[in-house]
N, C-alpha and C positions, 0 to 999 in steps of 0.2 A: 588513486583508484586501484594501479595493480597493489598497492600495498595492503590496502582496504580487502582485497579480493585472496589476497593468499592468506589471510588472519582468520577470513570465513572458512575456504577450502580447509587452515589449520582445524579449526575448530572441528569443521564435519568429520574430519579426519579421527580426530579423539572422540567424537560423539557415538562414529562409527565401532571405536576400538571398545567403549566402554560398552556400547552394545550386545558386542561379540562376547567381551566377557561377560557379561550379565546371563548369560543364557543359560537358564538352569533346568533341573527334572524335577516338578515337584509331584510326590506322591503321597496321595491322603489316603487313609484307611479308617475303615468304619469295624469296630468290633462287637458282635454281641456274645453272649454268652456269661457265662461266672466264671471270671482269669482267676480264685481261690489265690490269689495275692501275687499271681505268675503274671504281671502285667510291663514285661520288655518284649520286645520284636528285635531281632538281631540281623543284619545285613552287613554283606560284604560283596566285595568283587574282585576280577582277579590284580594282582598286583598292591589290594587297597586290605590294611586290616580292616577286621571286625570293629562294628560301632553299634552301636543301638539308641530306641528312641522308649520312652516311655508311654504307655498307652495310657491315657486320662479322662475320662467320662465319657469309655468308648473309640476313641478317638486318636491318630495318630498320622504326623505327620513328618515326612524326609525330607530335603530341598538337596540336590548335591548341583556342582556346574555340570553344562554336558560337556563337552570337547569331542567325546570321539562314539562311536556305537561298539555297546558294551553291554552283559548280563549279571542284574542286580541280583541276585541269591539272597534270600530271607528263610527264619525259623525263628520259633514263639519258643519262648519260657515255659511257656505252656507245657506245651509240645514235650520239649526236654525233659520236664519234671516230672510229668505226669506218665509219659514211657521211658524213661529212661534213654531215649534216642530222637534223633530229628531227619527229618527227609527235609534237604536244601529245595525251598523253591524258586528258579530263578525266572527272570522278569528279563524280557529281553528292550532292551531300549535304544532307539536311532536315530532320537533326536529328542530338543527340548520341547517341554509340553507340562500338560499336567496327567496321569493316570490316576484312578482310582480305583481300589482296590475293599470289596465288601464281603465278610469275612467272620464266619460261626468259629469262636475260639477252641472249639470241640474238632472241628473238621478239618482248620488249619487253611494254612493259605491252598492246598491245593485242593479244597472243596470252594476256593470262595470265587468271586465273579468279577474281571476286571472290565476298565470301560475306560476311554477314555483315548487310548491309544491305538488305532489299527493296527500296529505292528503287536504291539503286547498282547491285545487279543485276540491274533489269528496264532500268534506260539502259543501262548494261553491252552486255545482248542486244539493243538496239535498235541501240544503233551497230552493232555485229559484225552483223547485217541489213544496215544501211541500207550497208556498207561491200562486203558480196558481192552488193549489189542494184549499187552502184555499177559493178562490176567486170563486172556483166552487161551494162550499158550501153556499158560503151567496148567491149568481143568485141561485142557488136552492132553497133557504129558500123565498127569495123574489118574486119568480114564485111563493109558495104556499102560501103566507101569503101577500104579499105586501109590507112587511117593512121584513129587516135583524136581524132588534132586537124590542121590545116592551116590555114598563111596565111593571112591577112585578104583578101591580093589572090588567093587561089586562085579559080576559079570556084564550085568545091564547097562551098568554107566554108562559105557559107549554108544549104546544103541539110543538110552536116553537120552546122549547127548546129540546125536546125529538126528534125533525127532523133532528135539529142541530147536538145533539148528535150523532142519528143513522147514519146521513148523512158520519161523523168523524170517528164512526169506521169502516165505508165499503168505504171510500177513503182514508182516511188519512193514514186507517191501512193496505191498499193494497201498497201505495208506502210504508211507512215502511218494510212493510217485505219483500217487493220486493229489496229495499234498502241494509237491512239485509245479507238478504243471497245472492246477487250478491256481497258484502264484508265480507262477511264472516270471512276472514282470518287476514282482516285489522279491525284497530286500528279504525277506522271511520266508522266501521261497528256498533261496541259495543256504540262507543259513541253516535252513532243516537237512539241505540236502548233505552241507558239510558236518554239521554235526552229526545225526541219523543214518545218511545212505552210507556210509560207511561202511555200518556193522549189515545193513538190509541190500543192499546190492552187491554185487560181484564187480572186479575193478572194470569190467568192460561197460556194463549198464551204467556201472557210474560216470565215465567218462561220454559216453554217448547222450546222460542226461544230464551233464554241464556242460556242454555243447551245445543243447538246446533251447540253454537260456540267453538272453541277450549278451551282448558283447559287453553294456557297462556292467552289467551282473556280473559277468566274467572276472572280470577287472576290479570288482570290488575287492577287501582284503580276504572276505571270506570266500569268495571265486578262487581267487589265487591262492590261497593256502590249500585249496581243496584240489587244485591244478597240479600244486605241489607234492599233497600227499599222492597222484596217481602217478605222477613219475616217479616217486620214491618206492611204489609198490613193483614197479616196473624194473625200476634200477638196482633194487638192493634183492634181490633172487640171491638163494648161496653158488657160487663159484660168480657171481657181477664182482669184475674190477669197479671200488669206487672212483668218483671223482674227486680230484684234490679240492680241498676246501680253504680256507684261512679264518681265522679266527683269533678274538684277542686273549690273552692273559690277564690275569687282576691289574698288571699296573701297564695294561693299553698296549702291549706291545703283539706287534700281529706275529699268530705262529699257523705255518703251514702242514698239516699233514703227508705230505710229503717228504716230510725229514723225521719221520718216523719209521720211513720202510726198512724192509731186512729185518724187522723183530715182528714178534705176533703181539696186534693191539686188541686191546679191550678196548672199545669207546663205547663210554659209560652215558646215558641219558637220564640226566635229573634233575630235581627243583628243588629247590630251599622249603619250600611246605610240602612235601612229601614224606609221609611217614618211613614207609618201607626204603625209600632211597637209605634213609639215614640211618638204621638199623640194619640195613645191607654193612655199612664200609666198617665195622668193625674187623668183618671177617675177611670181607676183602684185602685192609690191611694185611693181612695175615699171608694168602696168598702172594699180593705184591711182594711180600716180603721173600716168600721163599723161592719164587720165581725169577725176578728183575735181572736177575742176576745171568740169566738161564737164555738172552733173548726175550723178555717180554714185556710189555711196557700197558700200561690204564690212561686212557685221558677219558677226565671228566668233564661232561658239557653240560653245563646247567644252561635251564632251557627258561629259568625268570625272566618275568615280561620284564621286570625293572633289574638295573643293575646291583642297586645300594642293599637289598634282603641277599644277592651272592655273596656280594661281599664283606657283608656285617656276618654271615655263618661260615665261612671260608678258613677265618683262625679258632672259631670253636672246634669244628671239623679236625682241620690239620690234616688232609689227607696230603701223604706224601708223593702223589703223582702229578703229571702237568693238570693245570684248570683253565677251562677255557669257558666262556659266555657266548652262548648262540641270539646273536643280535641279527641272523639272518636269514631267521625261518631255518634254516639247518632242519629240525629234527623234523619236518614236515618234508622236507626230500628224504629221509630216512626213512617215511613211510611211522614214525613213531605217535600212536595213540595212548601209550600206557606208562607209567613209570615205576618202577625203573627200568628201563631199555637198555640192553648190551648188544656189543657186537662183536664178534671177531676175528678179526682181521691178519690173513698171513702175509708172509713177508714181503708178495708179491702184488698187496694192494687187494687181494682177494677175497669175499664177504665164505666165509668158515660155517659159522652160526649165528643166529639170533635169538635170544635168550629175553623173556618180559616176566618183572615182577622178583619175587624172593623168597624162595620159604628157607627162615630158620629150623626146618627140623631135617631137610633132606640135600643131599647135593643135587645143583642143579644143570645141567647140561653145560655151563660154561665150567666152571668147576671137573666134571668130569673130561671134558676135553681136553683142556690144562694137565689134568694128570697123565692122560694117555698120551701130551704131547714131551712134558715133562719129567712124568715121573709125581709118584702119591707124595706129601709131604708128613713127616713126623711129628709126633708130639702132639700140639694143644689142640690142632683140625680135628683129627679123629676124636680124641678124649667128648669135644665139646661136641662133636656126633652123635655120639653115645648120650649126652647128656640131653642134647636135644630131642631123642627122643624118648626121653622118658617125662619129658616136659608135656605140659598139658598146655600149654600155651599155643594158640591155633596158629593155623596159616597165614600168612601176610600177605593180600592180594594186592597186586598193582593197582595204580590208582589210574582211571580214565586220565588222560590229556584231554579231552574234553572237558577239565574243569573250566566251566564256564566262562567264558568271556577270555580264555586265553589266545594266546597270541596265536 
C-alpha cells in the first residue's frame, strides 16, 4: 500500500511539473486592412531576440511559455516599410492566459483594441492616455513658442524646455497618479508607477505613492526596483560617498569597488543592445589610454538581464578596462534610467559627476573634467573634434533603461 501510494504522490508530482511547464501566453491577432505584401508582425522582449509570425488570411498567432511577468514589444512590416520607421508596441503580460489583439494594418498595433487580459488592458489604456496627454503638451508648447522643439543655441530653448517640463509634471503627473491609485491593488498599478512616475513625479511624491500601495506590491520586483531607484536618487547626489559594491568578472570572480580607491573611476553603465554605449568606447579607448596612467581607471558594468549576450560581445568589444555584470539590480541604486550612464568617482569614494548618453560631435562633461583633472590630450582627440563637427551625422541620445520588460 505505502508503495502503491508514493508511485501515485510520484506521479502527481510530474503531472504537477508538466503542468507548470505547460503554461503558456497565447496571443491571437485579427488584421484588417491591404498588408501590400508587408504581411510579418515582429516581437521581442527584453533579454529575448527578435522572432516573428506571419500573418495569413488575416490572422496571426504567438504561443511563448510564461515563467515570469514581462513586456512583449511588437511592430508590423507594415509599419516599417511603409514609414520608413516603427513605434515598438509593448504588451504588458503577468500571467498565462490567452490576449487578443484586433488590429487596422494602417493604424498599427497602437490604434488596435486588446481584450482578453486585465492586466494588458488597463496598460493598454494607460499608454493610449499617457500618448494624448503627450500630444497635449507639444499643442501647448507650440501655442507658446511656435515650434515643439528648438536649438540648443536658440535663446528660447530653455524656457521651452522648462514649459515642457512644467507642462509634464501637472499633466502627465495627474494621469499617473490618478492611474495609481484607481489600481492600486493591481500589479499594473506599481508597474505604471515604476515605469512613468519617474519622469512625472518628484523623488518625494514618488516615494510617498509607493508607500501607499500595499506591502505585496511593495515587494514585487517592480516595487522593489522602483524602491531602489529612490534610494539611488537619494544616494548618489555629487559629493555622496558611494557604497562598496561587489560584482563578478567574465570568468565569475567577485571584484570589490573598493580596491579601486585612490584613482579617479569612471564607472561606466551599459548593455550589449545599446547603440550609443557601443559607439561611445571607441573614443573612450582613447582617453583610457592617455589617462590610466595618470591615476584613473573605467569599470564597465553591463546591466544585461542575461549573462551569455555580455559575454558573446565582451571579445568583439575588447575594451581594455575591468568588466563587471550587474546581476544585482546595481544600476537601479545608481538611480540609472538611461544608457549610457557614467560616473565619477574621486579617490575618496566621492560621486564628482554624472554624465547620461554621448554625443560624437562635442565633448562631453566627463571628458572635460578628465582634462581639467589631467590635462588636454594630443593628437587624434582633437583632430577627430574637428572632424566631428563638420559631420553631419546627428546626436546619439541615450536610450531609456526602460526598455521594456528590463530588469
Amino acid at each position: 500500500m505505502k508503495k502503491l501510494l508514493s508511485i501515485v504522490l510520484v506521479l502527481l508530482a510530474s503531472v504537477s511539473s508538466m503542468a507548470q511547464k505547460s503554461k503558456t501566453i497565447s496571443i491571437t491577432g485579427k488584421v484588417s486592412g491591404e498588408l501590400k505584401g508587408y504581411n510579418y508582425i515582429y516581437y521581442y522582449a527584453s533579454g529575448v531576440d527578435r522572432d516573428s509570425v506571419i500573418i495569413r488570411d488575416g490572422l496571426f498567432t504567438i504561443e511563448r511559455p510564461f515563467t515570469e511577468t514581462y513586456t512583449q514589444v511588437f511592430y508590423t512590416q507594415y509599419e516599417l516599410q511603409t514609414k520608413r520607421m516603427y513605434r515598438p508596441f509593448p504588451l504588458l503580460i503577468d500571467g498565462p492566459g490567452k490576449i487578443s489583439i484586433d488590429m487596422d494594418i494602417v493604424k498599427g498595433f497602437w490604434g488596435s483594441e486588446i481584450s482578453g487580459s486585465k492586466t494588458a488592458m488597463l496598460f493598454n489604456s494607460f499608454l493610449k492616455q499617457q500618448s494624448d496627454v503627450s500630444k497635449t503638451i507639444n499643442e501647448e508648447v507650440v501655442k507658446l513658442y511656435g515650434k515643439g522643439w528648438l536649438p540648443e543655441k536658440d535663446p528660447l530653448a530653455e524656457k521651452l524646455a522648462a514649459s515642457r517640463d512644467s507642462l509634464s509634471k501637472l499633466l502627465m503627473g495627474s494621469l499617473v497618479n490618478d492611474f495609481v491609485q484607481t489600481n492600486k491593488d493591481l500589479f499594473v498599478g506599481v508597474y505604471v508607477l515604476n515605469s512613468a512616475g519617474k519622469s512625472a513625479f518628484d523623488i518625494d511624491k514618488l516615494d510617498i505613492t509607493l508607500r501607499s500601495l500595499s506591502l505585496k506590491l511593495q515587494k514585487t520586483p517592480e516595487g522593489e526596483k522602483l524602491a531602489a531607484y529612490i534610494r539611488g536618487v537619494r544616494n548618489t547626489k555629487i559629493g555622496t560617498t558611494i557604497k562598496n559594491f561587489v560584482l563578478n568578472d567574465p570568468n565569475g570572480k567577485a571584484v570589490s569597488f573598493d580596491q579601486f580607491k585612490g584613482k579617479y573611476v569612471w564607472i561606466d553603465f551599459w548593455a550589449s543592445w545599446c547603440g550609443p554605449c557601443k559607439q561611445a568606447f571607441p573614443h573612450m579607448k582613447e582617453l583610457y589610454a592617455g589617462y590610466k596612467d595618470k591615476g584613473f581607471e573605467i569599470i564597465g558594468i553591463s546591466t544585461d538581464t542575461k549573462i551569455e549576450p555580455w559575454l558573446k560581445i565582451l571579445p568583439i568589444l575588447n575594451n581594455p578596462w575591468p568588466q563587471l555584470w550587474d546581476n544585482t539590480n546595481l544600476f537601479s541604486e545608481f538611480a540609472v534610467t538611461a544608457f549610457p550612464t557614467g560616473f565619477l568617482i574621486d579617490p575618496d569614494g566621492k560621486i564628482v559627476l554624472k554624465e547620461i548618453g554621448f554625443d560624437p560631435k562635442n565633448k562631453g562633461e566627463m571628458e572635460l573634467k578628465l582634462e581639467a583633472l589631467f590635462g588636454k590630450l594630443t593628437g587624434s582627440i582633437e583632430g577627430k573634434q574637428e572632424k566631428n563637427e563638420k559631420s553631419e551625422k546627428p546626436k546619439i541620445l541615450p536610450i531609456a533603461t526602460i526598455k521594456v520588460g528590463s530588469k
